[in-house]
ZAKOLDREN-499580 format. One record per residue (C-alpha): residue in three letters; residue number from 1; x, y, z. Coordinates in steps of 0.2 Angstrom, whole numbers, padded with zeros to 4 digits. Layout:
REM ZAKOLDREN-499580
+---------+-----+-------+-------+-------+
: residuo : num :  east : north :    up :
+---------+-----+-------+-------+-------+
:     ALA : NUM :     X :     Y :     Z :
...
+---------+-----+-------+-------+-------+
This chain:
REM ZAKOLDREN-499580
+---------+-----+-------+-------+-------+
: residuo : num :  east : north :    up :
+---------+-----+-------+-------+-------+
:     UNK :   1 :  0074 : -0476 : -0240 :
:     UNK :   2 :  0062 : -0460 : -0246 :
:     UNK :   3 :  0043 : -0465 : -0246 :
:     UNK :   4 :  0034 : -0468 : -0262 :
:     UNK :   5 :  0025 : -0450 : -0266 :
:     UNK :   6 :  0011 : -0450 : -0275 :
:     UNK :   7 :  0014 : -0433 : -0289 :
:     UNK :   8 : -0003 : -0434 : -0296 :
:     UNK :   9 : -0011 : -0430 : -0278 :
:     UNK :  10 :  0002 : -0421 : -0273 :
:     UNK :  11 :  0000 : -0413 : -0286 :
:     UNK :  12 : -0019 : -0410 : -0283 :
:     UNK :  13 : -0018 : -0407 : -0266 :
:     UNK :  14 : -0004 : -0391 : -0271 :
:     UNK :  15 : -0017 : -0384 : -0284 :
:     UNK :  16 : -0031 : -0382 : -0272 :
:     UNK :  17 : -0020 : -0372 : -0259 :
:     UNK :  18 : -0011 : -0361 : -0270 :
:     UNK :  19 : -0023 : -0348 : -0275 :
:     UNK :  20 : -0032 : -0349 : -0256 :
:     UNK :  21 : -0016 : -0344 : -0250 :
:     UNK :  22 : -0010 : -0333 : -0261 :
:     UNK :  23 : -0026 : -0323 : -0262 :
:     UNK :  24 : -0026 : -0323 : -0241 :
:     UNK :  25 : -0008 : -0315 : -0239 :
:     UNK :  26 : -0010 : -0303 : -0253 :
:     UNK :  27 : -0027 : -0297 : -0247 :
:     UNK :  28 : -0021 : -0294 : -0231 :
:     UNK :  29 : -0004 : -0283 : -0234 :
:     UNK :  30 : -0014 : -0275 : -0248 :
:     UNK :  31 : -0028 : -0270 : -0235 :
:     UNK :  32 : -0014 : -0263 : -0224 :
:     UNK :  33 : -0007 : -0253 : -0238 :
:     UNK :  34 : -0023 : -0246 : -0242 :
:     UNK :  35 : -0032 : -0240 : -0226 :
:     UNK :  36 : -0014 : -0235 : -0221 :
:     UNK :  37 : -0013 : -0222 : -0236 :
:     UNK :  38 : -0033 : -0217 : -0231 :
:     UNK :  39 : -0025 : -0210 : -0217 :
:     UNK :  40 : -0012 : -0202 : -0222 :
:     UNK :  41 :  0003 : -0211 : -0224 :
:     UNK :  42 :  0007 : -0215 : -0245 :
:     UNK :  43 :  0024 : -0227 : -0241 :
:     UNK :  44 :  0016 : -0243 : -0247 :
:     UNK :  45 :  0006 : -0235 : -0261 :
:     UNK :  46 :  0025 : -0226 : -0267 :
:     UNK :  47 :  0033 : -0244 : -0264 :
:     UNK :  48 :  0019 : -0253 : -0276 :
:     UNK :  49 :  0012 : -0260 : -0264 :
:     UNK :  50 : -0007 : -0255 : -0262 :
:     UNK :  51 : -0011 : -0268 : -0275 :
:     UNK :  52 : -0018 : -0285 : -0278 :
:     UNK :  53 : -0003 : -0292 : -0287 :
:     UNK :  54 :  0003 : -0306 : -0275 :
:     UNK :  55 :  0019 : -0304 : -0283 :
:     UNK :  56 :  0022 : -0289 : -0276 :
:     UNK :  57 :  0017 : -0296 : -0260 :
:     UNK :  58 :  0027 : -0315 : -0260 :
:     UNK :  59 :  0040 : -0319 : -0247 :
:     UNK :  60 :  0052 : -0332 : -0252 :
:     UNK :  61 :  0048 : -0340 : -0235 :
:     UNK :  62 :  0032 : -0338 : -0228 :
:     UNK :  63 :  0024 : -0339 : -0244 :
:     UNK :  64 :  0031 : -0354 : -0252 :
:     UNK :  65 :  0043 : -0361 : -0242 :
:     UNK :  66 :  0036 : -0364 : -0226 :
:     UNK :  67 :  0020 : -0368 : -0235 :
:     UNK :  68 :  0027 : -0382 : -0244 :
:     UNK :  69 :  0036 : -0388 : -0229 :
:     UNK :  70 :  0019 : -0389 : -0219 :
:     UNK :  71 :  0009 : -0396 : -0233 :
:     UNK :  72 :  0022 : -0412 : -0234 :
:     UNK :  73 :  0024 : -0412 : -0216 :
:     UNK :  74 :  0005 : -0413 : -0213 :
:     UNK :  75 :  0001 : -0427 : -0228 :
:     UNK :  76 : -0009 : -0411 : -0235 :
:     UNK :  77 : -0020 : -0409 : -0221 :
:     UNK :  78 : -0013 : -0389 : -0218 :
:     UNK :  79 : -0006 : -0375 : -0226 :
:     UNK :  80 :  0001 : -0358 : -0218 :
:     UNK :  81 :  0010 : -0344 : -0224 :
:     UNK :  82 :  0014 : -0325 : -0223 :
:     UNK :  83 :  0018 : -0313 : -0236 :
:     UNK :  84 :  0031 : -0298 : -0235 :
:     UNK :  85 :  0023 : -0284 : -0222 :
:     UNK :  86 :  0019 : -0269 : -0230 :
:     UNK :  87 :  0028 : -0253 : -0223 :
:     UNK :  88 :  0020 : -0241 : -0213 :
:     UNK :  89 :  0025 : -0226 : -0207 :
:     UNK :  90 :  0015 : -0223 : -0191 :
:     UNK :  91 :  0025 : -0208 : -0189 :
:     UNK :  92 :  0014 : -0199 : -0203 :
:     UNK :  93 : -0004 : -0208 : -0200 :
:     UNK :  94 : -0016 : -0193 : -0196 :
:     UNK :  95 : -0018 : -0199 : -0177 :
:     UNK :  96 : -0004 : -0211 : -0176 :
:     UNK :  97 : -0012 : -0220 : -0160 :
:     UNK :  98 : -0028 : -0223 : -0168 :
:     UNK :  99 : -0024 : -0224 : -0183 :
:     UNK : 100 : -0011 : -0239 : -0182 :
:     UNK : 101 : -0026 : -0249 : -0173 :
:     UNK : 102 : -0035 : -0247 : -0191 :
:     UNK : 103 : -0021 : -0250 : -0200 :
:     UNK : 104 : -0017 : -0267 : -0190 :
:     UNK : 105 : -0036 : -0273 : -0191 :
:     UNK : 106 : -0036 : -0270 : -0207 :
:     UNK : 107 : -0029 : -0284 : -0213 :
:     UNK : 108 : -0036 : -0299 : -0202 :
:     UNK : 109 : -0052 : -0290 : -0205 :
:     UNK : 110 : -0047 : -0291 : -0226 :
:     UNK : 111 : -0048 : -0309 : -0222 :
:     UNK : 112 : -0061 : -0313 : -0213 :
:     UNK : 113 : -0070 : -0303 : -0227 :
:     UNK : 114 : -0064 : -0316 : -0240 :
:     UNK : 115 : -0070 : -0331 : -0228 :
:     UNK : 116 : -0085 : -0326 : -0229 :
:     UNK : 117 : -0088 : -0321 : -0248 :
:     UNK : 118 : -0079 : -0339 : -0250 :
:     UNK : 119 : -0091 : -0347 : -0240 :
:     UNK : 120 : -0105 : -0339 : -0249 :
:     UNK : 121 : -0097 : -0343 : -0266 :
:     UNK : 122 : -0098 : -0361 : -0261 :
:     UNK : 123 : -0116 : -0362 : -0257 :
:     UNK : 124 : -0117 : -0359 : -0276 :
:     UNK : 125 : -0102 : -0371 : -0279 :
:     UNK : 126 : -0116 : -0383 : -0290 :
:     UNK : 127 : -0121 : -0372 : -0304 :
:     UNK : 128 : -0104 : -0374 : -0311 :
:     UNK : 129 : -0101 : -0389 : -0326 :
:     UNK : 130 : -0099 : -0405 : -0314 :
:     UNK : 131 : -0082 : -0409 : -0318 :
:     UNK : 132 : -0077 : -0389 : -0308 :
:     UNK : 133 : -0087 : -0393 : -0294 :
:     UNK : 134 : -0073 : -0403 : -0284 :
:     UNK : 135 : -0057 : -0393 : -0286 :
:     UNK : 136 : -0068 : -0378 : -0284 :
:     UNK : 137 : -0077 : -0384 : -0270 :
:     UNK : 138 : -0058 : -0390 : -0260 :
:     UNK : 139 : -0052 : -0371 : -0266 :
:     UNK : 140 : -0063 : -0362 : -0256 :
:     UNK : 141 : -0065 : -0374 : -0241 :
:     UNK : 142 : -0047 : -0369 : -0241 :
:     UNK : 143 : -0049 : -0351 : -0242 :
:     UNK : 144 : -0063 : -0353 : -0228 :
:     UNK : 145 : -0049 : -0363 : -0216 :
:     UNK : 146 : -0035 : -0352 : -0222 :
:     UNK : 147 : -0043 : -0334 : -0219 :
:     UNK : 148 : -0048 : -0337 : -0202 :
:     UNK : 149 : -0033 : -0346 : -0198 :
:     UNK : 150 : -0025 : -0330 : -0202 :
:     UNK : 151 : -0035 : -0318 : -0194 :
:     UNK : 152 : -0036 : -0327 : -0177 :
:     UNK : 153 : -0017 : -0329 : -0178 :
:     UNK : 154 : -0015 : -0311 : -0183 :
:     UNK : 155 : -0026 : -0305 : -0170 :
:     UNK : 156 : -0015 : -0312 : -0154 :
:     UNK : 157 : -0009 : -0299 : -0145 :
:     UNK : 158 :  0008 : -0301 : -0147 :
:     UNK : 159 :  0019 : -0290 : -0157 :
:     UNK : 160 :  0024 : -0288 : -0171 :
:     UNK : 161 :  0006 : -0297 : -0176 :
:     UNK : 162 : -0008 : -0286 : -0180 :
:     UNK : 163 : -0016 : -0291 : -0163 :
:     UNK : 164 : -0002 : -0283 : -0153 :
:     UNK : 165 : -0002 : -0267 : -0164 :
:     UNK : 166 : -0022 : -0266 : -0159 :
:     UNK : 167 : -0018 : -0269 : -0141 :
:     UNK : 168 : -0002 : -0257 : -0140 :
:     UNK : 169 : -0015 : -0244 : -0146 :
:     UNK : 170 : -0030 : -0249 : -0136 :
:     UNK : 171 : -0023 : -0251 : -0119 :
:     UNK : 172 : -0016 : -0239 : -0107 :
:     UNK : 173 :  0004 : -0233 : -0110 :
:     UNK : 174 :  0008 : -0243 : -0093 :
:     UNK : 175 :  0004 : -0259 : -0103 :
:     UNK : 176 :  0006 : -0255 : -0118 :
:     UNK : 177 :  0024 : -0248 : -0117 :
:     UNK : 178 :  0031 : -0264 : -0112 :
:     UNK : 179 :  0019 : -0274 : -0123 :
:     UNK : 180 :  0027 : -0264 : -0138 :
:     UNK : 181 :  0046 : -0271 : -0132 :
:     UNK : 182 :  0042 : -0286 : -0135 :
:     UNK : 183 :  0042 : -0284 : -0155 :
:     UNK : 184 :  0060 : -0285 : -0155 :
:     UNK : 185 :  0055 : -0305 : -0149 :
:     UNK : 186 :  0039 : -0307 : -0153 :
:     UNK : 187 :  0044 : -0317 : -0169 :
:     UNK : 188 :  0057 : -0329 : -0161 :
:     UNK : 189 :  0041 : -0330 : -0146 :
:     UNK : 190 :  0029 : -0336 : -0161 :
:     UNK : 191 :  0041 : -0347 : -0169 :
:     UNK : 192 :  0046 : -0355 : -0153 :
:     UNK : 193 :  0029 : -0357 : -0149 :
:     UNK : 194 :  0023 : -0365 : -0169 :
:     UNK : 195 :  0037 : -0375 : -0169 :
:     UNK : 196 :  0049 : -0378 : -0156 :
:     UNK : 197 :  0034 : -0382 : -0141 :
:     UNK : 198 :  0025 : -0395 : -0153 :
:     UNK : 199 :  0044 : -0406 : -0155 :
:     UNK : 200 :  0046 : -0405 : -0136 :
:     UNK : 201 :  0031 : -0409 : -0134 :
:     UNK : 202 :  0033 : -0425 : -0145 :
:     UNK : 203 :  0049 : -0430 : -0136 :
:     UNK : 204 :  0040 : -0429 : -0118 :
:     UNK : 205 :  0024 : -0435 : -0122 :
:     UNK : 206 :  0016 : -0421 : -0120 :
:     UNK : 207 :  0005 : -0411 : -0131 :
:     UNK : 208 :  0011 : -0394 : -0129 :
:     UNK : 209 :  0006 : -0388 : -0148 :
:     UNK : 210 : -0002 : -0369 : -0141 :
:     UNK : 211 : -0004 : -0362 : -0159 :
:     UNK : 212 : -0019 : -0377 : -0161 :
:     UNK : 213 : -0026 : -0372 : -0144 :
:     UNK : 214 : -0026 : -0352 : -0147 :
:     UNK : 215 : -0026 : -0351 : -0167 :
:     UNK : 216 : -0032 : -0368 : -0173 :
:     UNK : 217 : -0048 : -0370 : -0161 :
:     UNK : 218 : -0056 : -0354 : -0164 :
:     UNK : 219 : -0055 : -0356 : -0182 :
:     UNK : 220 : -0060 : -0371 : -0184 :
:     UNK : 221 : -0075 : -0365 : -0173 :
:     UNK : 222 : -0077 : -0351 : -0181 :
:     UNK : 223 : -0078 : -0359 : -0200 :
:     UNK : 224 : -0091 : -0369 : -0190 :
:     UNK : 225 : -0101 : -0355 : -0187 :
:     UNK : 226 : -0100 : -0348 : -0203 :
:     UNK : 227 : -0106 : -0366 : -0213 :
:     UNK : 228 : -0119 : -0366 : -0199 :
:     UNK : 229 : -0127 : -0348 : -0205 :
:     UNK : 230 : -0126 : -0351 : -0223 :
:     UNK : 231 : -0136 : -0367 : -0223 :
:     UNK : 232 : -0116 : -0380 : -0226 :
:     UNK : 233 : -0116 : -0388 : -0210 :
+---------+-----+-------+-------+-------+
């Protein structure tokens, strides 16, 4: 027998996720597009893609699929997601080495710009008419949470994440070499360790749910740190 679901909060809960995660993924492809066509390579900006439309940016899956699925799964305690990556052409960046560190960084660092102007924005939640206060108040709590969640994630070092683009170009080519082989796995690795630890986990009794160690942790600490320095703690 299905559960009784309650639409009015589900509802509720779906309208104050939406636009945190929607701006967060657009953001960060269009921060990619853009410092990628800085330095020298146009193929997102010919492509449509340097822009702030999310539709240009939704993926069928990691923007609404997965989200929804993760949303319902959690009782609408969390929400994550990913948008279509924007192509670069690292081939035709100025100084492709460097260069594709900036254009990797680029886009954990668009979010951890939004967390912050969200987090400011909530300080001054109260001066709206009292019957806005709430649903915005929830929205940019989410788009704190939802920001960092994505930069910390982006930023491990395991390609094809942003993190492991910066580490291919940062370490020496005895490590990064091999380190740039694994992007042909890196996104079974990373679904393997979201999903597939956690239910094995769960069957053995064991809490083996990694991503909450290495993503979840920090970014929770981190949203602490930021409501600690803007007076929200």
């Amino acid at each position: 027998m299905m559960p009784d679901i309650d639409l009015a909060a589900l509802a509720h809960t779906i309208s104050v996720w939406i636009l945190p995660v929607l701006f967060a993924v657009t953001f960060h492809e269009a921060a990619h597009g853009f410092v990628a066509n800085m330095l020298g390579d146009d193929t997102a900006r010919r492509l449509g893609r340097v822009t702030f439309n999310p539709l240009k940016h939704v993926d069928p899956f990691g923007t609404v699929i997965l989200p929804a699925l993760l949303l319902l799964g959690s009782g609408g305690r969390f929400m994550f997601g990913f948008a279509k990556p924007v192509p670069v052409n690292f081939a035709r960046l100025n100084r492709p080495r460097r260069d594709m560190v900036l254009v990797a960084a680029a886009g954990p660092g668009a979010n951890l710009i939004l967390a912050l102007l969200s987090g400011i924005a909530l300080t001054s939640v109260t001066e709206l008419p009292p019957a806005a206060v709430e649903w915005t108040a929830q929205n940019l709590v989410n788009s704190v949470w939802i920001n960092l969640l994505l930069a910390v994630f982006n930023m491990l070092p395991v390609p094809p994440l942003d993190g492991g683009r910066v580490a291919v170009g940062l370490l020496p080519d005895v490590l990064a070499r091999p380190l740039a082989r694994l992007e042909r796995v890196g996104i079974l690795i990373i679904l393997g360790v979201v999903f597939l630890l956690p239910l094995i986990g769960d069957q053995i009794g064991v809490d083996l749910n990694i991503f909450w160690w290495l993503v979840g942790v920090p970014a929770q600490a981190l949203m602490n740190l930021l409501f600690a320095g803007l007076g929200l703690a």
